[in-house]
C-alpha positions, 0 to 999 in steps of 0.5 A: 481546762482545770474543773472545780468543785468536783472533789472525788468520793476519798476527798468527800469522805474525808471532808465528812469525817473532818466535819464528824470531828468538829461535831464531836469536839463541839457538841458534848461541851454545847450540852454538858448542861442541857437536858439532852445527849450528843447522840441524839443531836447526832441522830437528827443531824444525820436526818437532817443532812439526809433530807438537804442532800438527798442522800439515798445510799444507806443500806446496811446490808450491803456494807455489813462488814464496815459496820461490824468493824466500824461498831467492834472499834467503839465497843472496844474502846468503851470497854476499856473506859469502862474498865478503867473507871471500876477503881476497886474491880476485885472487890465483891462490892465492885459487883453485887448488883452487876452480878444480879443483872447479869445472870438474871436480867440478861437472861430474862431479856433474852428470852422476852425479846426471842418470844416477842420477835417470834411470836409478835415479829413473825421471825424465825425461832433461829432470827428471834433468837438473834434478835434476843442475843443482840438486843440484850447487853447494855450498852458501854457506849451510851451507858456512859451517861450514867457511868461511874466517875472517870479514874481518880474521882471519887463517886459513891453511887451504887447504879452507877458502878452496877451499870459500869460494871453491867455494861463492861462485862455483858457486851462479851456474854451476849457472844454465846447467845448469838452462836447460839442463834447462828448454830440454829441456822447453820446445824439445824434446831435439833439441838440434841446433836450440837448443844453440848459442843456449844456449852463447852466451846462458845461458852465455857471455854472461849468466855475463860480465854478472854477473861485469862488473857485479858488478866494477863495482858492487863499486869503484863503491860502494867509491869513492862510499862513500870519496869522501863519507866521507874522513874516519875520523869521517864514515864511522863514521856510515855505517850498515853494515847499510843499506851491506851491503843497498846490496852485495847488491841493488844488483849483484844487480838490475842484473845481473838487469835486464840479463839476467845471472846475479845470484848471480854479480855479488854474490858478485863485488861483494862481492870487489872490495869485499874487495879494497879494503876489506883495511885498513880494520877498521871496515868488518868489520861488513858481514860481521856484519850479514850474519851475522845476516840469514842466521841468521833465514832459516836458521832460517826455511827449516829449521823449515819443511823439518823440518815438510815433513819430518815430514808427508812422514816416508814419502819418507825411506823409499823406498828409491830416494829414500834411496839416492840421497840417500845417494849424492849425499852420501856418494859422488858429491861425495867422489869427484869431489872426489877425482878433481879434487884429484889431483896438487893437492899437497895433503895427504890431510886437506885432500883429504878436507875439499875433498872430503867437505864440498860441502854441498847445500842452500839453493841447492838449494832456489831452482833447485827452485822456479825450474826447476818455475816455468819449466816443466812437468817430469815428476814433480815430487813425486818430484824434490821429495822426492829433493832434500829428501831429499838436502839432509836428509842433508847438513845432518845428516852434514855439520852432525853431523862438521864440528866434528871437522874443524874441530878438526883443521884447525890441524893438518893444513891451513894455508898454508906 
């Protein structure tokens, strides 16, 4: 006797994935002109998918190495749109305001959020510490909303080059921080005995390795992909889509191999690739295609953070996980952005975006799973939940007034 509608776990998660597919093709063109972005739609279609299924699998500690894989693929392609959308990369101006936001700001955060989740949160010194590291980068994924122009468009906006800038770089400068974090764990919190291998190694020496290899990488492929393709014709039959998977993996697993921090060497190939590829206009869909990668892992990622949500609905009233979130996002980031900003020449409007707009997020997401694969941190639930709890916020507040901003931006923010 044949049985029917009883698909197996592979069909249904294929049937899934189509479906994420078809949310990432409509959605972003649905909003393009509303006052609201594709991740929260993705939020709370997750939450609403969960509540007509009654879907209760959903723990993040259980499947830590999907999520971590899962989320790296995201940062990374992110990464490498934020690299290509930098047109001038190795120009000061480029990174003047980035540069305050990131070894000020970042900085600051850190060491906010560390005393908030050990003081308020109750953590450990060693999970406060995480919670620091992993809740400090922008985020290049949501970032987007107010990045600066795709390639070959022009855009004379100071916040947003500062936030492209910020977002493509910091994702690789929180890795230090977080063995930072893991060391505290792993070798205990007399730091007398171990810090010095840490300066040199997880911050001097693997922060280097991605930022050479990355440059390396970036002009190898510029100019063996040049060198066959001569010729306007040939090289229009080069696929873009295969040549931008070429960009992220190759930098990214040579830089691993060799013990670097990877996210830094492809947002680093991919603005040496920028530099090099300013004239050329059929190159621009290496940005496109990128695009479209990270539009179905948003999706992807989201509607399983709002069905997280909704099973979990009691971690966002918890008062301290609330306040904190709310803190992190409505508090900390604007005001250590501020503090960076000062004396900066800029306007207040371009102060504020810069400010206000260090979205947490994706990136979150991977030095999570990462730290809790690495080590046995104490409370990890809790940490889960802050962190889940934050990224929420973020990706509704920010996603909510970004288009208001970006409205106003011919206005108030332009290059003179």
């Amino acid at each position: 006797m044949p049985h029917y509608f009883k698909p197996d776990n592979y069909t249904l998660i294929l049937l899934l994935a189509g479906g994420i597919a078809l949310l990432a093709a409509v959605v972003p063109t649905m909003l393009r002109k509303r006052y609201i972005s594709a991740p929260i739609v993705y939020l709370f279609i997750g939450a609403a998918g969960f509540f007509m299924f009654n879907y209760d699998d959903v723990h993040p500690l259980e499947h830590l190495g999907e999520i971590q894989h899962v989320s790296e693929f995201v940062v990374l392609v992110a990464l490498a749109n934020a690299g290509l959308r930098i047109k001038e990369p190795f120009k000061w101006s480029s990174w003047k305001y980035a540069v305050r936001l990131l070894v000020i700001t970042m900085p600051l955060t850190i060491i906010v959020a560390a005393v908030l989740g050990w003081q308020f949160m109750g953590f450990a010194p060693a999970t406060a510490m995480l919670f620091g590291a992993l809740i400090s980068p922008t985020d290049p994924v949501l970032a987007s909303e107010l990045q600066t122009s795709a390639p070959g468009k022009d855009d004379r906006s100071q916040s947003k080059l500062g936030l492209t800038a910020e977002a493509g770089i910091n994702d690789g400068l929180a890795f230090p921080f977080t063995w930072l974090a893991i060391a505290l764990v792993t070798k205990g919190n007399d730091y007398k005995e171990w810090i010095g291998i840490w300066l040199l190694h997880d911050v001097l020496i693997k922060m280097a390795l991605g930022v050479g290899i990355g440059l390396l990488t970036g002009w190898g492929l510029y100019k063996i992909i040049f060198s066959i393709s001569n010729k306007e014709d040939t090289l229009g039959r080069i696929s873009r889509g295969i040549l931008a998977l070429a960009l992220i993996l190759l930098p990214y697993a040579l830089c691993e191999v060799t013990g670097g921090y990877g996210f830094l060497a492809v947002f680093f190939a991919a603005c040496m690739f920028s530099r090099y590829e300013k004239g050329q206009k059929h190159m621009h869909s290496l940005h496109d295609f990128n695009e479209e990668l990270e539009a179905f892992a948003v999706a992807a990622i989201f509607v399983t953070i709002g069905i997280f949500i909704a099973l979990h609905y009691h971690l966002l009233l918890n008062f301290n996980i609330l306040a904190t979130a709310l803190i992190m996002v409505l508090v900390v980031r604007p005001l250590t952005g501020w503090i960076a900003l000062a004396g900066s020449g800029l306007n207040n409007f371009q102060k504020f975006v810069l400010s206000f707009y260090g979205m947490r997020g994706i990136g979150s997401l991977f030095y999570l799973a990462f730290a809790l694969q690495q080590a046995d941190f104490d409370q990890p639930k809790k940490l889960v939940a802050v962190t889940t709890a934050t990224i929420f916020f973020s990706v509704l507040i920010h996603g909510i007034s970004a288009r208001h901003v970006q409205k106003r931006i011919k206005k108030y923010d332009f290059n003179e």
